[in-house]
matplotlib code that plots the C-alpha trace (Angstrom):
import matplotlib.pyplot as plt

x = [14.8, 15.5, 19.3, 19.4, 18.1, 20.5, 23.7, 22.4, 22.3, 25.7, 27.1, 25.5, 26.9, 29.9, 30.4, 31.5, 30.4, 27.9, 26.5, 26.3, 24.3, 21.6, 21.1, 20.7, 18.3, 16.4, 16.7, 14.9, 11.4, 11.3, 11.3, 8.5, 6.2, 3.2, 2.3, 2.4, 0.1, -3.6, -3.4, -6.5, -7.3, -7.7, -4.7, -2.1, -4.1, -3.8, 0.0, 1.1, -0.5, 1.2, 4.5, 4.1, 2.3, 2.7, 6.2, 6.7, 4.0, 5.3, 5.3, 3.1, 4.5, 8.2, 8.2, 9.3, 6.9, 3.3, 0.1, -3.1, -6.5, -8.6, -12.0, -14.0, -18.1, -19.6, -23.4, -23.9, -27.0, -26.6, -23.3, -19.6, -18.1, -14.8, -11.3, -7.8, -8.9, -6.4, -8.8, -11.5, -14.7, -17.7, -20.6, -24.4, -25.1, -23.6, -20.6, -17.4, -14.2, -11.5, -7.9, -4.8, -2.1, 1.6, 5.0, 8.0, 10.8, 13.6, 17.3, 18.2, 14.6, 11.0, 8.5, 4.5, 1.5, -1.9, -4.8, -8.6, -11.7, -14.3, -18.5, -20.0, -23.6, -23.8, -27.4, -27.6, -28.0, -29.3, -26.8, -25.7, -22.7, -19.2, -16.7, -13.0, -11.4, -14.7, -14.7, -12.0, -13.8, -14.9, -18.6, -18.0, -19.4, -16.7, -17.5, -16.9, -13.8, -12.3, -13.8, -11.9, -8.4, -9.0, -5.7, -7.2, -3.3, -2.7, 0.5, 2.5, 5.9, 10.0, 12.6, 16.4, 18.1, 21.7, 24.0, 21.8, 20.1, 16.7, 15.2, 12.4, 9.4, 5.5, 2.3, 2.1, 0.1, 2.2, 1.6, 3.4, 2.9, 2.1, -1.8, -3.6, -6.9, -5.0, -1.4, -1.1, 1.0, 0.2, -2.2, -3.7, -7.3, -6.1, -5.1, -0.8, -0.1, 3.2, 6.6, 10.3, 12.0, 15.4, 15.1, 17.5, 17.2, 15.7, 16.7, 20.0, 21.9, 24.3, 26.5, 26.3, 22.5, 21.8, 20.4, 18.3, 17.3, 15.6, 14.9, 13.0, 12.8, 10.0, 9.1, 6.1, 5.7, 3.7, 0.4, -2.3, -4.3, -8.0, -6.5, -4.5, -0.9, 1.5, 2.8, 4.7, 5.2, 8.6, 9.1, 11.7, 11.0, 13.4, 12.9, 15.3, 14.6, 15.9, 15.1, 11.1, 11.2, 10.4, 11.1, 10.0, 10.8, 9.4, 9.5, 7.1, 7.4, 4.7, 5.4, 4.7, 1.1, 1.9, 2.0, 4.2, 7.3, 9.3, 9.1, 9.6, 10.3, 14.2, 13.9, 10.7, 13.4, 16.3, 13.2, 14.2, 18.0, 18.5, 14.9, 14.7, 11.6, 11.1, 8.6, 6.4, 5.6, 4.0, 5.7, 4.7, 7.1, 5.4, 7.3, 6.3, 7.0, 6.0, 6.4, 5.8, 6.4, 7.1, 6.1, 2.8, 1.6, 1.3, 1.7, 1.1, 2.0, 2.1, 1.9, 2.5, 2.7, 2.8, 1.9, 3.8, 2.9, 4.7, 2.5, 3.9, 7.1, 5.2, 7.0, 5.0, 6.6, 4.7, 1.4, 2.6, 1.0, -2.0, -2.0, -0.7, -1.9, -1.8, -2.7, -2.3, -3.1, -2.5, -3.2, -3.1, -2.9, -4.1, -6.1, -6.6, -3.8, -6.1, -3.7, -6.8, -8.3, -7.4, -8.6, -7.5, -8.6, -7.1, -8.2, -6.5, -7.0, -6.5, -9.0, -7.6, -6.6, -9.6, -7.4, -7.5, -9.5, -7.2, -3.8, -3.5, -2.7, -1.3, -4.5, -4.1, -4.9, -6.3, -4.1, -6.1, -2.5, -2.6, -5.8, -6.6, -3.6, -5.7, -5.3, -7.9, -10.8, -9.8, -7.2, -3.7, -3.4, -5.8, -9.4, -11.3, -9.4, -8.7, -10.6, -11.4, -11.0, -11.7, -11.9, -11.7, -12.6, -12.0, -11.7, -11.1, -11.1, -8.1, -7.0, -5.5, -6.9, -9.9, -10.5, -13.5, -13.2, -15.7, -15.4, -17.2, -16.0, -17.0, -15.6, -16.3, -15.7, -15.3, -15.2, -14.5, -15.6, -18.6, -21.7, -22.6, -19.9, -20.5, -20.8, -20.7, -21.4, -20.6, -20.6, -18.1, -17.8, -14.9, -14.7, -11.7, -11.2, -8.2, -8.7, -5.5, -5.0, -8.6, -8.8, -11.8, -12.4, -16.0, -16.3, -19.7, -19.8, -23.3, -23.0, -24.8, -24.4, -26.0, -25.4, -23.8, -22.8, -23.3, -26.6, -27.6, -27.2, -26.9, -30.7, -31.6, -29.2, -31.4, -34.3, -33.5, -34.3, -32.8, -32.4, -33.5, -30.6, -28.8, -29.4, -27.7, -27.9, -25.3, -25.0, -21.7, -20.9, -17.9, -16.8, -13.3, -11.8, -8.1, -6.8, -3.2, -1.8, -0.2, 3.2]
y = [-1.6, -4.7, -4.8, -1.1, -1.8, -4.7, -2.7, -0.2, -3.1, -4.1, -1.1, 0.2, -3.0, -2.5, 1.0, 1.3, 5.1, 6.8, 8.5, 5.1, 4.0, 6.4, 5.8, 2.4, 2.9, 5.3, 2.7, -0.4, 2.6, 2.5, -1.1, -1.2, 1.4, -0.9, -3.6, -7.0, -8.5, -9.6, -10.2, -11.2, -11.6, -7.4, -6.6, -9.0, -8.2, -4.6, -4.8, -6.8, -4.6, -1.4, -3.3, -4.1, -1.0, 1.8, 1.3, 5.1, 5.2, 6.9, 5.3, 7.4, 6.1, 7.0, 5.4, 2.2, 2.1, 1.3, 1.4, 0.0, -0.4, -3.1, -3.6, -5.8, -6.6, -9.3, -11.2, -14.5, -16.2, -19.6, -22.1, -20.7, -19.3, -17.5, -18.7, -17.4, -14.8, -15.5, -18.3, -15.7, -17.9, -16.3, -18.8, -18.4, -14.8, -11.5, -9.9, -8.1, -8.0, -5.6, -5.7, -3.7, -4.4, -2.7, -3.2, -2.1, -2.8, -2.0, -3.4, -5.7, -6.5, -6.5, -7.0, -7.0, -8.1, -7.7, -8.6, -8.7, -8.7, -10.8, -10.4, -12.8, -13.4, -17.3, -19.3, -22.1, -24.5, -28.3, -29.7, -32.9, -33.8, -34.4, -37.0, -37.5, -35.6, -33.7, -32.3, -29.5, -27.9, -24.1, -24.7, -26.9, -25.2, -25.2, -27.1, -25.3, -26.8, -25.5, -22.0, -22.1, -22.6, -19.5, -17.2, -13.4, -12.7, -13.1, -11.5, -12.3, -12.7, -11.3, -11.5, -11.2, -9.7, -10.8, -10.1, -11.9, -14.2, -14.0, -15.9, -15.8, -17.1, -16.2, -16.9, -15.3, -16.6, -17.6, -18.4, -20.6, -20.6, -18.3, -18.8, -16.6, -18.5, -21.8, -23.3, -27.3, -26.6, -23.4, -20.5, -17.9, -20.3, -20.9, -18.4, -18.9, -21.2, -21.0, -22.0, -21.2, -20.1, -19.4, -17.1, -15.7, -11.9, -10.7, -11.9, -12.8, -12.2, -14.4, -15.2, -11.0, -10.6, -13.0, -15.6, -14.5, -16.6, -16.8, -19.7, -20.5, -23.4, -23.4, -25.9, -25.5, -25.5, -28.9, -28.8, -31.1, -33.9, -35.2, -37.8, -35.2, -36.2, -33.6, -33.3, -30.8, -29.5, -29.5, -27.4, -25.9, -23.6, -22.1, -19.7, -19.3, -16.7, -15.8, -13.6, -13.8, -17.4, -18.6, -22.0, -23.0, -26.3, -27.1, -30.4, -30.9, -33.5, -33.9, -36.0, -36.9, -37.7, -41.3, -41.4, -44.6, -42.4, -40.5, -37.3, -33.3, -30.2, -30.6, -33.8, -32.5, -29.7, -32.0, -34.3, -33.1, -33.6, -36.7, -38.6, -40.3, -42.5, -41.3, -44.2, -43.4, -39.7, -37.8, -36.3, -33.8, -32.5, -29.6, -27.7, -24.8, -22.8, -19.4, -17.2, -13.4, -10.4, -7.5, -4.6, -6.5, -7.4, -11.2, -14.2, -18.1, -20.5, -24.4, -25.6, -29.8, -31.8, -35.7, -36.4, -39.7, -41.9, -45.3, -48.4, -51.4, -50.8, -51.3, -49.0, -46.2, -45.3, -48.1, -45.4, -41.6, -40.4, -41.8, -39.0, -36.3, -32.7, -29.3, -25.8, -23.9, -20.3, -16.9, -13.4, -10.4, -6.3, -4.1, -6.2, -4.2, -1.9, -0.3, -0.3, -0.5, -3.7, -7.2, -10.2, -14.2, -17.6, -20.7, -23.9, -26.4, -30.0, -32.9, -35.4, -38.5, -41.3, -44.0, -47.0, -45.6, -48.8, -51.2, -49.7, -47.9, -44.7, -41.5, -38.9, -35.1, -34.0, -37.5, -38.2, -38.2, -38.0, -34.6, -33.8, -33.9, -31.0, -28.4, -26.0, -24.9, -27.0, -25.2, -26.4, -24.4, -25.9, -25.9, -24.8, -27.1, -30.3, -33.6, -35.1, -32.2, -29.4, -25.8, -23.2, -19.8, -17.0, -13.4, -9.9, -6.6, -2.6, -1.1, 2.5, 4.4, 3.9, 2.3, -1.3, -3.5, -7.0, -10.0, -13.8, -16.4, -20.1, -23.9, -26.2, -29.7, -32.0, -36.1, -36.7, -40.0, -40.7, -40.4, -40.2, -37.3, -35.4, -32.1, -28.9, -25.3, -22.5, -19.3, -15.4, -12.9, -9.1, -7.1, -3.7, -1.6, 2.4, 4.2, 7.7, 8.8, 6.8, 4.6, 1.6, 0.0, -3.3, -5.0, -8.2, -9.8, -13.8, -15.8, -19.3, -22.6, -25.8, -29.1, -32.8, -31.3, -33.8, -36.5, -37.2, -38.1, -40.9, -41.8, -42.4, -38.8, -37.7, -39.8, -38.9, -34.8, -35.2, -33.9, -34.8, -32.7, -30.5, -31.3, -27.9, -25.2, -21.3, -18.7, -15.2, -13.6, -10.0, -8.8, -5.0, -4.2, -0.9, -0.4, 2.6, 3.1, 6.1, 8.5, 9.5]
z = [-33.0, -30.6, -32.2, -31.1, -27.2, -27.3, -27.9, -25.4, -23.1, -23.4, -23.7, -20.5, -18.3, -20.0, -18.0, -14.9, -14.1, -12.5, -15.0, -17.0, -14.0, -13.8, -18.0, -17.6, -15.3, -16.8, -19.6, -17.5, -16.3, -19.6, -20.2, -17.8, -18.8, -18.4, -16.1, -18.1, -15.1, -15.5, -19.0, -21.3, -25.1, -25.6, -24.2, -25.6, -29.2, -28.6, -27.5, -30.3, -32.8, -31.2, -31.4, -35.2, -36.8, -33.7, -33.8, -32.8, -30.0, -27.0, -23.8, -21.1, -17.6, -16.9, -13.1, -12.0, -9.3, -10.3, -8.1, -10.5, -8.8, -10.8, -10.1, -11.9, -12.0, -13.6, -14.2, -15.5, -16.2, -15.9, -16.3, -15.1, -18.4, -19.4, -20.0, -19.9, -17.5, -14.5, -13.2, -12.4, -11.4, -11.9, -11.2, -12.1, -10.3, -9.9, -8.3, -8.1, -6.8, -6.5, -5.9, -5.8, -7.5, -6.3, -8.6, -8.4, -11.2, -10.7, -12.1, -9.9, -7.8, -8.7, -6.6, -7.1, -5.3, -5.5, -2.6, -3.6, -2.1, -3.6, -3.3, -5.3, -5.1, -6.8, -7.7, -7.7, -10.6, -11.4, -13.9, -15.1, -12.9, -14.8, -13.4, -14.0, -16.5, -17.6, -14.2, -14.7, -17.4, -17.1, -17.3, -14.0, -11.2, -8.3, -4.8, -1.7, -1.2, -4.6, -3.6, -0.3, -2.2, -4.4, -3.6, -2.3, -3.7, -6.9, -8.6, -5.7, -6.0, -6.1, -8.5, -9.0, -11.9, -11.7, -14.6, -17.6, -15.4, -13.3, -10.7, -8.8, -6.8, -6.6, -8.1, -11.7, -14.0, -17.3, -21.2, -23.8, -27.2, -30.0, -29.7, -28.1, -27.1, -26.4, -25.6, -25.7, -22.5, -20.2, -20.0, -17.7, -17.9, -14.1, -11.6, -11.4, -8.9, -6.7, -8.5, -8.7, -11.6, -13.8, -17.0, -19.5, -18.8, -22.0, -25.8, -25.7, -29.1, -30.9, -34.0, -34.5, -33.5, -36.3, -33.6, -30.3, -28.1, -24.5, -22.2, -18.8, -16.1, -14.1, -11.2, -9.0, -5.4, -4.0, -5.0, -3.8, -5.8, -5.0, -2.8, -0.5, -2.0, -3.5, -7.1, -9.0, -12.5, -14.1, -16.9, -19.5, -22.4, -25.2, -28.0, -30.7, -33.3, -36.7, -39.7, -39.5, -37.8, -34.1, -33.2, -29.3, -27.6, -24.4, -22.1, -18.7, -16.3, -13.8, -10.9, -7.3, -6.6, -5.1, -1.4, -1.8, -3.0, -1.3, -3.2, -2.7, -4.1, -4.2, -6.6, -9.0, -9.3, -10.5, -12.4, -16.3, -15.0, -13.3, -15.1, -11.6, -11.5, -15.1, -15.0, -13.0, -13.8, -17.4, -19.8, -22.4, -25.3, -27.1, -30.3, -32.3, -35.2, -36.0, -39.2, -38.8, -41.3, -38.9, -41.9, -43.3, -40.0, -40.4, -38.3, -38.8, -36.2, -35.9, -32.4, -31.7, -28.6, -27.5, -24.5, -23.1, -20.4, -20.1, -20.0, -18.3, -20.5, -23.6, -26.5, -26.9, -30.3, -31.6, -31.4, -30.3, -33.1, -31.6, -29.3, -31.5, -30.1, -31.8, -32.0, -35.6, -36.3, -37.7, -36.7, -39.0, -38.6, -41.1, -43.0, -46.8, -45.7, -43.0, -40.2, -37.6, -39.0, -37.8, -37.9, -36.9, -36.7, -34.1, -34.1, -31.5, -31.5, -28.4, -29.9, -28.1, -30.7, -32.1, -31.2, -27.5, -26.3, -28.4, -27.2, -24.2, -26.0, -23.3, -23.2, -22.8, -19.1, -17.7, -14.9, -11.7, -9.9, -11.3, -10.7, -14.5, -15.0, -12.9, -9.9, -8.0, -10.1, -13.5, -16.1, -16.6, -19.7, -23.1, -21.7, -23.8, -21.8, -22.5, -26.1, -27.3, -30.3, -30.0, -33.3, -32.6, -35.5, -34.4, -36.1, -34.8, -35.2, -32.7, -32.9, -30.8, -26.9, -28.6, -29.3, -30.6, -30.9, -32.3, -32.4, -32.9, -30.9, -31.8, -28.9, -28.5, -25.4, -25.2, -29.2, -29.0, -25.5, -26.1, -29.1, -29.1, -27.7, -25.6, -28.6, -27.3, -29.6, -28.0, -29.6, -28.1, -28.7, -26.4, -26.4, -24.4, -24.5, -22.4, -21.1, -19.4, -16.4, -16.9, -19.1, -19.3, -20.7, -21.4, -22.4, -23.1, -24.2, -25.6, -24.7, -26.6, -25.3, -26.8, -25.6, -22.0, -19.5, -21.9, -21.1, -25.1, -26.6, -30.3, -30.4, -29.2, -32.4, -35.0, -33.3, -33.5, -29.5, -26.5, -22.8, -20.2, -19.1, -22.5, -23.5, -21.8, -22.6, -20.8, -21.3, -19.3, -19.0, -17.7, -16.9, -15.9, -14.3, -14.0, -12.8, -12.4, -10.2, -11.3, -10.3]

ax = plt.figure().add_subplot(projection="3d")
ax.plot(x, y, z, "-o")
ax.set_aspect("equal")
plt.show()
């Protein structure tokens, strides 16, 4: 099927006439039936399962013009919980906010935004208080300050199509990686911050369709660090695929953050390039490899990343695999041939090396420059942050405009920072249902916390004791309305 859109492609551009024309461009509304905006676990499970078994679903919206109202309520009973939901904050309390999302796609422009209004109603709690790179977790209440930054709108942005080529600019959120609860390098756990971007325009096919491949470079707009300076994040991405295999490659540079250098947007830009002041700046190289059987419904993926930091020119292949991150998985559809059945496990790993205090070994997401790799007080990378592991098992019943989805998640914080490290149990059950032009989405999350904020010590672990606030209990539920318009 994506050999078949492929010749279209090309033999659509290759026409000159008008009737050619108004194909192709009946081709692209198409393309774009649904908005691939706001994304969350639900919908990127029940999209891929519709591309692999409903291979002959029809596609309900025929305009390139889309006008989706979204509005979402929420109550939470205690600590700030949920990831990868488009850096939603949704602190001790009740609330909702709604927005109103415009696209248009066409084939040589899109354009979307989406204001919102927010109405939260937050309590306040007495918590231990997390420092440094602890401080960017999720169950981190935001100050007032972070609060302020929060963007009223999201999805904002333009892009160009030009021949097989587009570029851009706004404030998307973005994924990478074949996991779904996790990516070593970037996730919707924040909202998208501002950044500019090249991208292949769809798969691009060679050596006779045997190889496809797609690519992006991304670099964000200034953003500001705890001590008022300015980085930026660099990054490139590529995807080659062939037969059942996917091999990605990505490389980010962050930089800036220094007040001493004289740094902007025009050099981050040129950073992966030129390597000026290579020195000075973080670097992360992150690879996967994932296997997928189209007609059984089966994938398996191997995420790994370094992180590297230079240390007073010391060689730091004497200990990169001190650092070592990854991310491994596998998701599968129509578990004992019952195409509705699903089910999947993750389990993603940044446990900073032992020999951390001996050799100065790089750390996942511990650069205050960049204020621990967040934006706007959450992290736009892994949710579970720096020294950490997170396992993730998951099964599911979707059919038709139905969905029902249960996991249970193990997540740890500071393994080797500190005895005991922070332990978070948590229970999740999703449930979606689309009626025409309504999908609905509820997601409900049961939260356990022992040892948070690191206020045990290895005494209270012999001792089967606790200190006070060490337990923490949260119970998140979540109720999402999209309509989109018809037209």
């Amino acid at each position: 099927m994506l050999h078949y859109h492929l010749k279209i492609i090309q033999l659509l551009i290759d026409r000159s006439s008008t009737k050619s024309i108004l194909i192709f461009n009946l081709f692209l509304v198409l393309l774009f039936p649904q908005s691939e905006l706001n994304p969350n676990m639900t919908k990127f499970l029940i999209k891929e399962k519709k591309a692999i078994i409903d291979k002959n679903q029809k596609q309900l919206y025929k305009y390139p013009i889309n006008f989706i109202l979204n509005h979402y309520f929420y109550f939470n009973t205690n600590l700030p919980n949920l990831e990868n939901h488009n850096g939603f904050y949704l602190p001790k309390g009740s609330g909702n906010i709604t927005s109103f999302l415009i696209e248009y796609n066409g084939r040589f422009l899109t354009l979307t935004g989406e204001p919102q209004i927010r109405n939260i109603n937050q309590k306040h709690i007495f918590l231990p208080k997390k420092e440094k790179m602890f401080s960017k977790l999720n169950d981190v209440p935001l100050n007032n300050e972070s609060q302020l930054r929060i963007n009223n709108f999201r999805n904002l942005g333009v892009k160009f199509h030009i021949n097989k080529l587009t570029l851009g600019y706004g404030n998307w959120d973005q994924w990478w990686g074949p996991g779904i609860h996790n990516s070593i390098v970037l996730t919707n756990n924040a909202e998208g911050f501002d950044h500019f971007f090249v991208e292949s325009n769809g798969i691009i096919p060679i050596n006779n369709n045997k190889i496809l491949y797609d690519f992006k470079y991304v670099v964000s707009d200034k953003i500001k660090n705890q001590n008022k300076n300015y980085f930026y994040l660099t990054s490139s991405f590529l995807k080659i695929r062939f037969k059942n295999f996917e091999l990605g490659a990505s490389k980010q540079i962050l930089s800036g953050g220094n007040s001493d250098l004289d740094w902007g947007l025009r050099e981050a830009s040129m950073v992966l390039v030129t390597n000026r002041n290579i020195n000075q700046w973080d670097q992360i190289y992150d690879i996967f490899l994932l296997y997928h059987t189209p007609y059984s419904g089966l994938k398996v993926f191997f995420e790994m990343g370094f992180p590297n930091r230079f240390f007073s020119g010391k060689n730091i292949s004497d200990y990169r695999d001190h650092a070592m991150g990854s991310n491994l998985g596998l998701r599968k559809y129509g578990v004992f041939n019952i195409d509705e059945l699903m089910f999947g496990v993750e389990y993603t790993r940044l446990v900073q090396g032992i020999y951390y205090n001996v050799l100065p070994t790089s750390n996942w997401y511990d650069n205050h420059k960049y204020d621990y790799s967040s934006f706007n007080g959450r992290r736009w990378a892994a949710h579970s942050g720096a020294d950490s592991d997170d396992f993730l098992l998951y099964a599911g019943y979707l059919k038709g405009d139905f969905s029902l989805i249960s996991g249970i998640n193990y997540e740890r914080h500071g393994v080797t920072y500190h005895f005991p490290p922070e332990v978070k149990l948590e229970y999740k059950l999703a449930a979606s249902v689309k009626y025409r032009n309504t999908f609905v989405y509820i997601n409900y999350e049961n939260e356990y916390f022992e040892h948070y904020g690191f206020v045990d010590s290895n005494e209270n672990v012999w001792l089967e004791t606790f200190e006070n606030y060490s337990i923490q209990r949260t119970q998140t539920v979540l109720i999402s309305i999209e309509y989109r318009f018809p037209l």
